[in-house]
C-alpha positions in Angstrom: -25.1 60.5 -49.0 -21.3 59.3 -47.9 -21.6 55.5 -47.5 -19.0 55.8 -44.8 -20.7 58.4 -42.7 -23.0 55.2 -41.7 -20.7 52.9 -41.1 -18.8 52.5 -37.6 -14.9 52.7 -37.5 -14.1 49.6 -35.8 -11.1 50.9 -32.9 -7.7 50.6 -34.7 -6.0 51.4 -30.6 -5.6 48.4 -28.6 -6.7 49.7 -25.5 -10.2 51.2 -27.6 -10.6 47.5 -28.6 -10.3 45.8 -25.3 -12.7 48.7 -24.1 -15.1 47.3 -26.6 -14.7 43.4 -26.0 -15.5 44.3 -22.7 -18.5 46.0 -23.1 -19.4 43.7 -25.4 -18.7 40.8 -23.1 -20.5 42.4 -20.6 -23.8 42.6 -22.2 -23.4 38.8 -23.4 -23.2 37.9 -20.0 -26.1 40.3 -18.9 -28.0 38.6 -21.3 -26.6 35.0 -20.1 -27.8 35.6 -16.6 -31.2 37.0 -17.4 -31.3 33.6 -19.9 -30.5 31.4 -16.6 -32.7 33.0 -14.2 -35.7 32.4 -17.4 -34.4 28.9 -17.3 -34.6 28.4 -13.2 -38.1 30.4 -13.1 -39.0 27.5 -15.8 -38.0 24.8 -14.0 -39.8 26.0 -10.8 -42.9 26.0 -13.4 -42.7 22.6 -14.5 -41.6 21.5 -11.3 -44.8 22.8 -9.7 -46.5 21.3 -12.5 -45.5 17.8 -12.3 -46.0 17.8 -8.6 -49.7 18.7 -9.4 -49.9 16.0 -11.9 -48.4 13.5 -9.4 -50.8 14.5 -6.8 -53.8 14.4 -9.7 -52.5 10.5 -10.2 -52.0 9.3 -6.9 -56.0 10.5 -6.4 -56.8 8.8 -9.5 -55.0 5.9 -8.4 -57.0 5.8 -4.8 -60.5 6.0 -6.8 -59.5 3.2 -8.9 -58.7 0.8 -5.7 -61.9 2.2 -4.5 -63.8 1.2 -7.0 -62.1 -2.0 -8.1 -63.1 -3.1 -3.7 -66.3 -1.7 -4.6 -66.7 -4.0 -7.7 -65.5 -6.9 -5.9 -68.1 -6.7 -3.0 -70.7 -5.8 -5.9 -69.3 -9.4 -7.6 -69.6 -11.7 -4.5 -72.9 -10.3 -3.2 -74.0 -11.1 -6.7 -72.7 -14.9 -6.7 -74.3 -15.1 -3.1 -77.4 -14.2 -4.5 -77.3 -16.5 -7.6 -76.6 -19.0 -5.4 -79.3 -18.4 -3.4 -81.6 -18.1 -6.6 -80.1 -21.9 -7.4 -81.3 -23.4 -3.8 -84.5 -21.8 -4.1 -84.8 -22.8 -7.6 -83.9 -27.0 -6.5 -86.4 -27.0 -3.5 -89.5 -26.2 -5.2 
């Protein structure tokens, strides 16, 4: 087999050479744009994402004051009540 039969002549004319940056060029910025438009669809992703998560906390964050009022109410009934135990306890 002739080794050079597989090889490509790289263009020795000028005008064959700019033909070929071109084309070259070309494709890297074809494949540039379709990189950047990845990148963006990404970005919508995670944006979506962390909105989700924000929601998800803020939620979280409601329950907890919930609760924590909840607790609190739980806390003074139960000092009422002890204190009621005590009174009862002293009178007889």
């Amino acid at each position: 087999m002739d080794q050079s039969s597989t090889l490509l002549a790289f263009p020795q004319v000028p005008e064959d050479r700019l033909r070929l940056a071109l084309r070259r060029l070309e494709a890297a910025l074809a494949e540039q744009a379709t990189a950047v438009a990845e990148f963006r669809s990404n970005l919508g992703a995670l944006k979506e994402a962390t909105s989700g998560l924000a929601t998800q906390v803020n939620h979280y964050n409601e329950t907890l004051d919930r609760t924590a009022s909840q607790v609190q109410y739980a806390h003074q009934a139960a000092r009422r009540l002890e204190r009621t135990a005590d009174r009862m306890v002293s009178m007889g």
